[in-house]
FIRO-866616 format. One record per residue: x, y, z of N, C-alpha, C in turn; residue number from 0. Coordinates in steps of 0.02 Angstrom, whole numbers, plus 50000, padded with zeros to 5 digits. Example, Ala and Ser with C-alpha at 12.3 -4.5 7.8 and 13.67 -1.06 7.14 Angstrom:
REM residues 2
50660/49716/50390/50615/49775/50390/50660/49835/50390/0 $
50642/49888/50354/50684/49947/50357/50645/50002/50394/1 $
***
This chain:
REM residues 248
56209/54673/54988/56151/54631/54971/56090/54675/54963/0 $
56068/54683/54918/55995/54721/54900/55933/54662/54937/1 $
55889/54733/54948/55813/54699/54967/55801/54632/54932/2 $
55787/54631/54852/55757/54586/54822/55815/54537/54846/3 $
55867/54520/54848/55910/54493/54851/55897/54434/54897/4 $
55886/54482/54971/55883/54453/55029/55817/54428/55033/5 $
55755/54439/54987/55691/54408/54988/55698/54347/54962/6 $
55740/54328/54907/55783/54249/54866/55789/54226/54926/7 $
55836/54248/54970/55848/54185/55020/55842/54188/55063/8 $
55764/54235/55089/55723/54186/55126/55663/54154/55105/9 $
55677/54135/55027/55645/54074/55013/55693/54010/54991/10 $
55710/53991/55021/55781/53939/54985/55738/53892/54951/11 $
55675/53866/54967/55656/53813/54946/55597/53846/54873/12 $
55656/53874/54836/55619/53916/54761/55570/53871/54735/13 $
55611/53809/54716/55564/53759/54665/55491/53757/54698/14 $
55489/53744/54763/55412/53731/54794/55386/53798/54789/15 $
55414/53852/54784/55365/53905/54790/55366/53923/54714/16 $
55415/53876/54665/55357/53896/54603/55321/53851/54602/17 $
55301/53800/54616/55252/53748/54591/55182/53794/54629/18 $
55205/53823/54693/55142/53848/54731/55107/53880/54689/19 $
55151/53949/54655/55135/53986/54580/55101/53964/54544/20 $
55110/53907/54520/55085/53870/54465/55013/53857/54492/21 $
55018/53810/54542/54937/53812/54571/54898/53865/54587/22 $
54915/53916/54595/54881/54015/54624/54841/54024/54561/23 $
54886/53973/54496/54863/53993/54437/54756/53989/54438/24 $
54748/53955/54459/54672/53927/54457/54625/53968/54471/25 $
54678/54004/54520/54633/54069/54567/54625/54134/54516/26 $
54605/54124/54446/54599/54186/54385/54533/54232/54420/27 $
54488/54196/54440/54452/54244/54466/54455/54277/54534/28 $
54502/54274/54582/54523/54311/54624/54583/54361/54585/29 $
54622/54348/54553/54657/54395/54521/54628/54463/54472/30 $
54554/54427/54453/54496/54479/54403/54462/54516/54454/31 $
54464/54482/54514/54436/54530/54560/54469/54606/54588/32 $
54545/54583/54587/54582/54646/54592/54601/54684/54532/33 $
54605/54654/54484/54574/54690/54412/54537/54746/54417/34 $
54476/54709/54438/54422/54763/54426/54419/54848/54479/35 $
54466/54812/54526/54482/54869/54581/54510/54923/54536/36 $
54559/54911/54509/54609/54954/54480/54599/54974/54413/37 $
54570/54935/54395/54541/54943/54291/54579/55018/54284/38 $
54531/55064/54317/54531/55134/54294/54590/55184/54294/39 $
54625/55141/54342/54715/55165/54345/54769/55133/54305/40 $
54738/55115/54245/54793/55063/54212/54786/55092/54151/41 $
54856/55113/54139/54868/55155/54065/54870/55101/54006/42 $
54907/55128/53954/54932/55112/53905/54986/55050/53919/43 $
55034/55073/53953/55105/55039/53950/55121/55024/54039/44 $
55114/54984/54062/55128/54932/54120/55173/54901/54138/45 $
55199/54900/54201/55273/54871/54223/55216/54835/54296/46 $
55248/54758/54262/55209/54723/54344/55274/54700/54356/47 $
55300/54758/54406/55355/54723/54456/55362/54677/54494/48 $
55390/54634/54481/55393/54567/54556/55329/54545/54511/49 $
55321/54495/54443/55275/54494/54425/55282/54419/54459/50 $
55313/54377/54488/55310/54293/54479/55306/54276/54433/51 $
55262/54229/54431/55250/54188/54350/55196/54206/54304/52 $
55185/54272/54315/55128/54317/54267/55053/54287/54275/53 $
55050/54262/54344/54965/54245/54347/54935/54330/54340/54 $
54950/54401/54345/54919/54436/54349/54913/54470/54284/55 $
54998/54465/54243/55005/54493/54213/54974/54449/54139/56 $
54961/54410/54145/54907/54393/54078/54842/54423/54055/57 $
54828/54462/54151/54756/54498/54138/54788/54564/54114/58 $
54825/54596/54127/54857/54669/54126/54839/54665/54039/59 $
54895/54622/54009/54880/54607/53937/54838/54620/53900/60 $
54764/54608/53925/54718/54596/53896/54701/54690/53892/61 $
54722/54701/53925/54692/54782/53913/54758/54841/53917/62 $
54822/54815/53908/54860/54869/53873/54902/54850/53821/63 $
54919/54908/53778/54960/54901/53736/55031/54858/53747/64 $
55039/54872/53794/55112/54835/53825/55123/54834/53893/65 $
55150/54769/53914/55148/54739/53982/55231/54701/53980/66 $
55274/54744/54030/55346/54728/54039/55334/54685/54115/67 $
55336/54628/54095/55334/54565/54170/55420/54547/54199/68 $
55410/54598/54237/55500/54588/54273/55494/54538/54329/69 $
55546/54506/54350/55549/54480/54397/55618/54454/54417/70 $
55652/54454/54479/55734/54438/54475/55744/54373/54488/71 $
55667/54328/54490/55709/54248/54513/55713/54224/54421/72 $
55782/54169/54421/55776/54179/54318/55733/54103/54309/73 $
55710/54067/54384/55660/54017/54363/55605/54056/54328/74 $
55583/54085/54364/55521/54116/54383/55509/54172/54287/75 $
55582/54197/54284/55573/54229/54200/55576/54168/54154/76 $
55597/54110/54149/55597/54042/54122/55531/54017/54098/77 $
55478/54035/54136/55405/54022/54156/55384/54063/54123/78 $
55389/54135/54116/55359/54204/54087/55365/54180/54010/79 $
55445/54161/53998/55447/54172/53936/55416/54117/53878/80 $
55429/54045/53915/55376/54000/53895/55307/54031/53883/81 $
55287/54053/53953/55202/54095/53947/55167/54115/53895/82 $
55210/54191/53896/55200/54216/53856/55229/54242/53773/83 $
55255/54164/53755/55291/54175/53684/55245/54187/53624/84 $
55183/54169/53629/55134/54199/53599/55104/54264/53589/85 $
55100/54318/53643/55099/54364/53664/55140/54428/53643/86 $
55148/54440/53578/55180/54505/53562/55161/54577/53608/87 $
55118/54581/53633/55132/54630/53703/55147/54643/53770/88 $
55184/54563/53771/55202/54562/53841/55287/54570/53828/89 $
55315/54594/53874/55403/54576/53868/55417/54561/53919/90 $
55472/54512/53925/55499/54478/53977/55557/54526/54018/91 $
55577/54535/54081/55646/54566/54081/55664/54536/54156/92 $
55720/54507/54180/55754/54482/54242/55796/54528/54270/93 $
55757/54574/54303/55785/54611/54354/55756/54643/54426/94 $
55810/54666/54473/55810/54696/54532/55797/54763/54526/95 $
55723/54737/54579/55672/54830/54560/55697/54872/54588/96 $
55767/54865/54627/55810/54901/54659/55891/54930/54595/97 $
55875/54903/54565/55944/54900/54515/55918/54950/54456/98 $
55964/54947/54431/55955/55007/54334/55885/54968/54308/99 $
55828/55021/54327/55802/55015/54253/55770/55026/54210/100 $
55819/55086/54197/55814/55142/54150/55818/55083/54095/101 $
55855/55051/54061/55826/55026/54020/55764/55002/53984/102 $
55724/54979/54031/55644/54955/54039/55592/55020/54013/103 $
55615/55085/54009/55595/55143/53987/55562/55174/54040/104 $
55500/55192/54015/55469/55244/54051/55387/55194/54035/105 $
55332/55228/54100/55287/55185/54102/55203/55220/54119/106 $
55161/55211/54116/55112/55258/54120/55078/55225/54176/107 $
55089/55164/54208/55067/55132/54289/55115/55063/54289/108 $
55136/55056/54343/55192/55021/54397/55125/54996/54449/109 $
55119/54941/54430/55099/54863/54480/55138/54816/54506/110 $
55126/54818/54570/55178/54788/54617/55104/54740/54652/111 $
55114/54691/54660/55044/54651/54698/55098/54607/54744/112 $
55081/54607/54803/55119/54566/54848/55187/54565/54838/113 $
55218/54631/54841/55281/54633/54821/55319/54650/54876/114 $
55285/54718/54890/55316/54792/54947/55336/54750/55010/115 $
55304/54708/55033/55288/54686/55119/55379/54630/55100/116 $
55410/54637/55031/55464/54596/55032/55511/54618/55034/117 $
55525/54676/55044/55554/54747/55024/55569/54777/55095/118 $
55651/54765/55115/55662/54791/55207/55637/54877/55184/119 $
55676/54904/55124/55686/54975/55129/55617/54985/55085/120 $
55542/54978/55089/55495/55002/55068/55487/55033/55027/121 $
55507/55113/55053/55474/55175/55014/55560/55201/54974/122 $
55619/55197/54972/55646/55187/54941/55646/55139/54885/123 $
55635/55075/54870/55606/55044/54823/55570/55090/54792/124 $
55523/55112/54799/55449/55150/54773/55480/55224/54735/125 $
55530/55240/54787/55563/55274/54763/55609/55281/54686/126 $
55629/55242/54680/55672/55208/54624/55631/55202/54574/127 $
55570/55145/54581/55511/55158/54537/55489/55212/54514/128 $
55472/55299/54550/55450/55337/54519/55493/55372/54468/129 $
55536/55358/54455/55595/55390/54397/55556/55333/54326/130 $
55527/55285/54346/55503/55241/54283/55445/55252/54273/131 $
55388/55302/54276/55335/55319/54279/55330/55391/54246/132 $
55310/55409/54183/55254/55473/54179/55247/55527/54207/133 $
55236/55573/54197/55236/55640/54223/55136/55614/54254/134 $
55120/55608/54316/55050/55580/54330/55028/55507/54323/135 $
55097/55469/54318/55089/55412/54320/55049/55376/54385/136 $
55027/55309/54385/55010/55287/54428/55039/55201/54467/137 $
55033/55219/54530/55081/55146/54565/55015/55113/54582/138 $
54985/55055/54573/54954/55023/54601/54990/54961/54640/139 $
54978/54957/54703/55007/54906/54757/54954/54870/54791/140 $
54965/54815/54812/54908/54770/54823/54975/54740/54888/141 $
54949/54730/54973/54991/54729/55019/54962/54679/55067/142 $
54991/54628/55115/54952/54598/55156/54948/54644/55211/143 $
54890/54633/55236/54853/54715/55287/54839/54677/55371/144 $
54846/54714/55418/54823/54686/55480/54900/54672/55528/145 $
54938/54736/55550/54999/54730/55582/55004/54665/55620/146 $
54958/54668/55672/54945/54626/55699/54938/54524/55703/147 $
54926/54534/55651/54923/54461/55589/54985/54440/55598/148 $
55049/54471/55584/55125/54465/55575/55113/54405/55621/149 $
55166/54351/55582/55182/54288/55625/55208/54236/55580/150 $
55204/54193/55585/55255/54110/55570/55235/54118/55476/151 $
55191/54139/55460/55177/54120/55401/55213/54168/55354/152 $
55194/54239/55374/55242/54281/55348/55318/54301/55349/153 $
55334/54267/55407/55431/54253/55415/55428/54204/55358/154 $
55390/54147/55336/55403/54091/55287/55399/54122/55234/155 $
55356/54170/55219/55357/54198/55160/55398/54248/55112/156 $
55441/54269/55174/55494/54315/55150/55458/54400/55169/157 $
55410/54388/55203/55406/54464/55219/55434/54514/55283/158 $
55423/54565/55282/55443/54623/55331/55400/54643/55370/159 $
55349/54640/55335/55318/54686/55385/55235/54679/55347/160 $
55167/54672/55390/55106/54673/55351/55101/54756/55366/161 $
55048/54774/55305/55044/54852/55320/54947/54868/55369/162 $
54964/54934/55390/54878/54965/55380/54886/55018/55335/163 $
54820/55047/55358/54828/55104/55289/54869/55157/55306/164 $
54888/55170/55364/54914/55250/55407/54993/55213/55362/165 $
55026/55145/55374/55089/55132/55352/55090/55139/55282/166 $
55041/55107/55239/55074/55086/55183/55064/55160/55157/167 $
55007/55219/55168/54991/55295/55138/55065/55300/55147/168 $
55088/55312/55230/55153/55350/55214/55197/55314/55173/169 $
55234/55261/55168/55275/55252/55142/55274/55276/55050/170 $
55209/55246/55021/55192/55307/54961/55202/55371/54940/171 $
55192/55401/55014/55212/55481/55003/55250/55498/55021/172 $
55302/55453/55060/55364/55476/55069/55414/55447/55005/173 $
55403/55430/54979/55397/55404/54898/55411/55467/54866/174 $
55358/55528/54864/55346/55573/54816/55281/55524/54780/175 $
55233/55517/54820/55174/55518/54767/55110/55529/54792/176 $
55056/55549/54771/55012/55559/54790/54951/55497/54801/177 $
54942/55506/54857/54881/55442/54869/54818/55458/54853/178 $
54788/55421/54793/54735/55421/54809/54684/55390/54807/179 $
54694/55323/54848/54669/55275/54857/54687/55230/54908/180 $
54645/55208/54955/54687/55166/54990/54630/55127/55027/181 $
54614/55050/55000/54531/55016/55037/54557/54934/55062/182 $
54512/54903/55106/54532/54861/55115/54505/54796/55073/183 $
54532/54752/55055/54504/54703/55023/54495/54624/55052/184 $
54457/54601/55045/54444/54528/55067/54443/54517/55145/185 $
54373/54538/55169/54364/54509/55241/54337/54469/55246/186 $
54315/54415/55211/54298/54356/55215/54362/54310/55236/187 $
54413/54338/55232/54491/54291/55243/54524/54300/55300/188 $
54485/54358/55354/54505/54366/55383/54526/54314/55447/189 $
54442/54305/55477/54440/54237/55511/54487/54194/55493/190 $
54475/54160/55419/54529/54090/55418/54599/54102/55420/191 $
54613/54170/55403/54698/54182/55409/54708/54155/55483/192 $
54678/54211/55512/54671/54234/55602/54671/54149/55625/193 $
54639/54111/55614/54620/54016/55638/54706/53997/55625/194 $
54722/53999/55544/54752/53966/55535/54831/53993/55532/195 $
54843/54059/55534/54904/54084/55587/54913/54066/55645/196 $
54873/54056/55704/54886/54046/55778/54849/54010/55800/197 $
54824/53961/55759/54798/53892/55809/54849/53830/55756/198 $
54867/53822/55690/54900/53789/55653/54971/53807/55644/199 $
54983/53875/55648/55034/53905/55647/55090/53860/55583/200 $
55076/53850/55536/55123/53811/55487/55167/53878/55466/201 $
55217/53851/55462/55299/53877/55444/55298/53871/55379/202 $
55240/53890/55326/55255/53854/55258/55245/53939/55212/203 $
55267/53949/55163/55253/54009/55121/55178/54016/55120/204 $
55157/54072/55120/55075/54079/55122/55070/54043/55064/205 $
55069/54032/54987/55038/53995/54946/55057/53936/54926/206 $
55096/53893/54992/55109/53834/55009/55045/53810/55066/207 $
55015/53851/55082/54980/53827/55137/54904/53796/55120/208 $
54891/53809/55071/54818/53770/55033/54831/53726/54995/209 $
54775/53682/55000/54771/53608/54968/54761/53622/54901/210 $
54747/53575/54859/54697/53591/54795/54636/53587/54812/211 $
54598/53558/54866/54539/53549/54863/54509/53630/54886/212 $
54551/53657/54963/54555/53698/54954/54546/53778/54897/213 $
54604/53776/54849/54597/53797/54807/54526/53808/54762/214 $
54516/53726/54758/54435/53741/54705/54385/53770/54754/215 $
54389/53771/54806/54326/53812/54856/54338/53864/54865/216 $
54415/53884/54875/54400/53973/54844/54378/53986/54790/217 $
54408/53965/54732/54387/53984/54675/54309/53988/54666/218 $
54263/53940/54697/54223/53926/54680/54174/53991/54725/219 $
54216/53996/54790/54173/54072/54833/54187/54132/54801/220 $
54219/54147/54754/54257/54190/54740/54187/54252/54737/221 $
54138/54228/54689/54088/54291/54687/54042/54315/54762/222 $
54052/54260/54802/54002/54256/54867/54069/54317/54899/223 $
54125/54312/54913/54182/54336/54959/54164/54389/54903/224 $
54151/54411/54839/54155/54504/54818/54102/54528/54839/225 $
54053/54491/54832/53975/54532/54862/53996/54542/54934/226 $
54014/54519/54990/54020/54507/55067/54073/54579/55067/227 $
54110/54572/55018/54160/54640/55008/54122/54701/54995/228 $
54068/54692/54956/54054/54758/54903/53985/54799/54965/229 $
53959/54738/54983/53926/54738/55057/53933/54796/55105/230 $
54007/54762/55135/54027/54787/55191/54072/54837/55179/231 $
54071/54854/55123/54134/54918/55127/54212/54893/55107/232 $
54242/54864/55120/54220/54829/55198/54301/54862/55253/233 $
54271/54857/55312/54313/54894/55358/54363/54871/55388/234 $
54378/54818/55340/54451/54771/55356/54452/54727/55296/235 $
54508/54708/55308/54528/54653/55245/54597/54638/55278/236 $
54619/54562/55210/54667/54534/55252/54717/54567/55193/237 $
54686/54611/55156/54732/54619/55096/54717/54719/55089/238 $
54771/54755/55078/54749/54825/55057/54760/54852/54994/239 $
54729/54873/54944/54737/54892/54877/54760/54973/54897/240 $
54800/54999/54851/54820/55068/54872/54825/55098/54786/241 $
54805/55155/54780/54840/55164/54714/54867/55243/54724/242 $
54938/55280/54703/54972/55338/54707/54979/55349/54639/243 $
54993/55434/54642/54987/55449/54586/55072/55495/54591/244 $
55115/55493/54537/55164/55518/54541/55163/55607/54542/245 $
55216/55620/54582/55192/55698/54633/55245/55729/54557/246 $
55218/55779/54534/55260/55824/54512/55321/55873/54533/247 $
***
């Protein structure tokens, strides 16, 4: 049984966590926010691994030549390909980021956003990835952050493990790649995670756990939570952006 494999089923209840997908959709400006983190590490040609249902990878689009949206659930590529049938620079492909794929070619940055923490064997994954990357290619990873956090929500979600920066650096460079980047993002989320992990404790996939009403009040804080970010540095987050650069 491969990693991605065993991340399928511990979500058995797929259909609800695509509809969750579908609703994340709204959240375009929290997704432009991590955009803008990374802009400057994003080549030509893009592989958003573990893309879901391409809420990210519609932005990738907009600024490369080509954007390969993999993903191994074939609901979830069903959704992509509807998506993006308009889109002559996106390509669809249904596979295990653990499996062949050398086919998929070669790539000038590998985006993984909420992927890694699904992944038992980590930096092997990452590993596998750097054979699909550029001589100086770049991995951008986006991770839920705060060891400590670990609890009911993230067993629902299919994860392993939340990272800090001392974990997720090494597993990168034990990778073979060079870090150079690694900040925290969104401490405005911290508190309500922290409330609503261990005083609510719901057993539900993290993007099962907001309402819609919900939803429109993030969306709607979205610029107040980047300033509170851009502010403070900031010296925690509930989320860590990392970006490596492939080691020669």
């Amino acid at each position: 049984m491969t990693e991605s494999t065993s991340h399928l089923e511990k979500l058995p209840d797929e259909a609800l966590h695509l509809q969750a997908l579908e609703r994340m959709r709204q959240l375009e400006p929290y997704y432009r926010w991590i955009l803008d983190l990374v802009e400057q590490h994003l080549g030509k040609r893009i592989l958003d691994a573990g893309c879901g249902i391409g809420n990210f990878t519609s932005l990738l689009a907009e600024h490369a030549e080509e954007v390969v949206a993999a993903d191994l659930s074939p609901k979830n590529v069903a959704v992509l390909r509807h998506r993006f049938r308009d889109q002559p620079n996106v390509r669809i492909a249904c596979c295990d980021l653990e499996g062949d794929l050398m086919p998929l070619g070669t790539f000038d940055t590998i985006v993984m956003l909420d992927i890694l923490e699904h992944l038992e064997r980590d930096a092997a994954a990452l590993t596998a990835l750097r054979e699909q990357l550029v001589p100086q290619g770049r991995l951008v990873i986006k991770v839920p952050a705060i060891t400590a956090l670990f609890g009911s929500i993230d067993e629902a979600s299919g994860h392993f493990r939340r990272y800090s920066k001392n974990t997720l650096s090494s597993a990168i460079e034990r990778a073979g790649y060079r870090v150079l980047r690694v900040r925290y993002m969104n401490v405005s989320a911290v508190a309500p995670y922290l409330l609503k992990s261990r005083l609510l404790r719901p057993k539900a996939n993290f993007s099962r756990t907001f309402s819609e009403r919900q939803l429109r009040i993030i969306r709607a804080a979205i610029p107040i939570i980047r300033t509170i970010d851009r502010l403070t540095g900031p010296p925690i987050g509930l989320s860590l952006v990392a970006v490596g650069e492939k080691s020669s």
